[in-house]
C-alpha positions as CSV (number, residue, x, y, z in Angstrom):
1,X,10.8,-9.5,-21.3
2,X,8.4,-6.7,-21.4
3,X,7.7,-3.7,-19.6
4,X,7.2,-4.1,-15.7
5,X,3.7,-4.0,-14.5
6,X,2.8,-0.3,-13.3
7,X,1.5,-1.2,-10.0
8,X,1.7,1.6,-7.5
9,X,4.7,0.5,-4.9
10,X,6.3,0.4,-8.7
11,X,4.8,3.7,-10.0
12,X,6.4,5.4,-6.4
13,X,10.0,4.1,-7.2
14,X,9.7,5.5,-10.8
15,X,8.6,8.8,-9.3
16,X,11.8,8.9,-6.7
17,X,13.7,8.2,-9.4
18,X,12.5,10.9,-11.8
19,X,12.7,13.3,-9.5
20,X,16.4,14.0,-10.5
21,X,16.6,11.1,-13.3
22,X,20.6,11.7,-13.2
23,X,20.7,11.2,-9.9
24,X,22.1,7.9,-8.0
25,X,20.3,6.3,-5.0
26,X,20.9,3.5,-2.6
27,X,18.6,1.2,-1.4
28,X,17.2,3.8,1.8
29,X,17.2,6.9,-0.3
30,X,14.7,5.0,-2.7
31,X,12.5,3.9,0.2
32,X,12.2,7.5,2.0
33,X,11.7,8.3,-1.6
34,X,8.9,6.8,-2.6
35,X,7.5,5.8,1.0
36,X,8.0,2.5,0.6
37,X,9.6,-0.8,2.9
38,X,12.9,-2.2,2.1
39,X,11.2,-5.6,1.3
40,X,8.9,-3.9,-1.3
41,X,11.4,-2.0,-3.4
42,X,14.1,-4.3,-3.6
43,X,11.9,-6.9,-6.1
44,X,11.2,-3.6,-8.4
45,X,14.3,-2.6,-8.0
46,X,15.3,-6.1,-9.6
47,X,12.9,-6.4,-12.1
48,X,13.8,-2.8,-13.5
49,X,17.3,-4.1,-13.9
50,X,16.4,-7.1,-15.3
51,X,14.3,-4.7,-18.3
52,X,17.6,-2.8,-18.2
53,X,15.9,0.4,-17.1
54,X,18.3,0.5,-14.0
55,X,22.3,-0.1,-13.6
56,X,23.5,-0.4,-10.2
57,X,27.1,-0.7,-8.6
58,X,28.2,-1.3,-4.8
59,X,30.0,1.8,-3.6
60,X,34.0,1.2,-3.2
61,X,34.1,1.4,0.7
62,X,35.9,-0.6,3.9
63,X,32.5,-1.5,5.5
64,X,34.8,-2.1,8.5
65,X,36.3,1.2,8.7
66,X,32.7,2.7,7.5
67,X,31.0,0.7,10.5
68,X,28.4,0.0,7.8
69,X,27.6,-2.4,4.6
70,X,28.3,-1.1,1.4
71,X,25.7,0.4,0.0
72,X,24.5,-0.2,-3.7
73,X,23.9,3.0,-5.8
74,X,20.8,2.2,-8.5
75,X,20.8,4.8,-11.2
76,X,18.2,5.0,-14.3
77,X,19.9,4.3,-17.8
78,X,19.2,6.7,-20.7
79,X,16.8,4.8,-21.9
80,X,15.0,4.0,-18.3
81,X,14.4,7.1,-18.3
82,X,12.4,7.6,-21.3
83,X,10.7,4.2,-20.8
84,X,9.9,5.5,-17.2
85,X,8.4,8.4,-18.1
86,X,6.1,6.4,-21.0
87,X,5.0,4.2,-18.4
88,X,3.8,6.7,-16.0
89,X,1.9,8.7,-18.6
90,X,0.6,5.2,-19.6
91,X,-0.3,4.2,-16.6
92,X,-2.0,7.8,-15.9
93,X,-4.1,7.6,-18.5
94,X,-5.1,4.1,-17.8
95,X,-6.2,5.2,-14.3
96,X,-8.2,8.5,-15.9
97,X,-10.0,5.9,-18.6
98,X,-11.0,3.6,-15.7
99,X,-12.3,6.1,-13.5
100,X,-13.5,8.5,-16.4
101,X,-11.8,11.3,-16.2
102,X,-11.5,13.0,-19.3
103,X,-7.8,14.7,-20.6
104,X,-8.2,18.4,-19.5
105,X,-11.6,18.2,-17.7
106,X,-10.3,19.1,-13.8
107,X,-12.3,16.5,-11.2
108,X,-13.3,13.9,-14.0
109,X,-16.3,13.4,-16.3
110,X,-19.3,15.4,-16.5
């Protein structure tokens, strides 16, 4: 399977999640994150795993001594991160070729 398509709902998680690439999130973290709705992450969340540029793990908790679900923690792997950050430049410069912008030329073509 190849890299996920950089759409922008999928560009915002990567963001959140390379804000502090070490960092793990659950599920609401990533949508405050990246502004986004439960129901849009959770498919990017999937495919990313599926590419194996995410691991995640339920957190060990008595949801009915917590009064809450267990939460699962999504972290990027070593090498989502690097693939993460490719993809974003990628997609950046994708976005700057369509619109003509050229690299280092501040508001775009002249």
């Amino acid at each position: 399977m190849g890299n996920p398509r950089m759409t922008i709902p999928t560009q915002l998680v990567l963001r959140a999640f390379l804000e502090d690439p070490t960092r793990e999130m659950y599920g609401l973290e990533i949508c405050e994150a990246a502004g986004l709705a439960s129901g849009t992450i959770h498919p990017i969340l999937a495919r990313f795993e599926g590419v194996g540029w995410l691991e995640s793990q339920f957190e060990e908790i008595d949801p009915s001594e917590q009064g809450r679900p267990r939460r699962r923690y999504y972290h990027l792997t070593p090498d989502g991160i690097e693939q993460a950050r490719l993809a974003l430049a990628n997609a950046h410069t994708k976005v700057g070729r369509i619109l003509g912008v050229r690299p280092g030329v501040a508001g775009g073509a002249l």
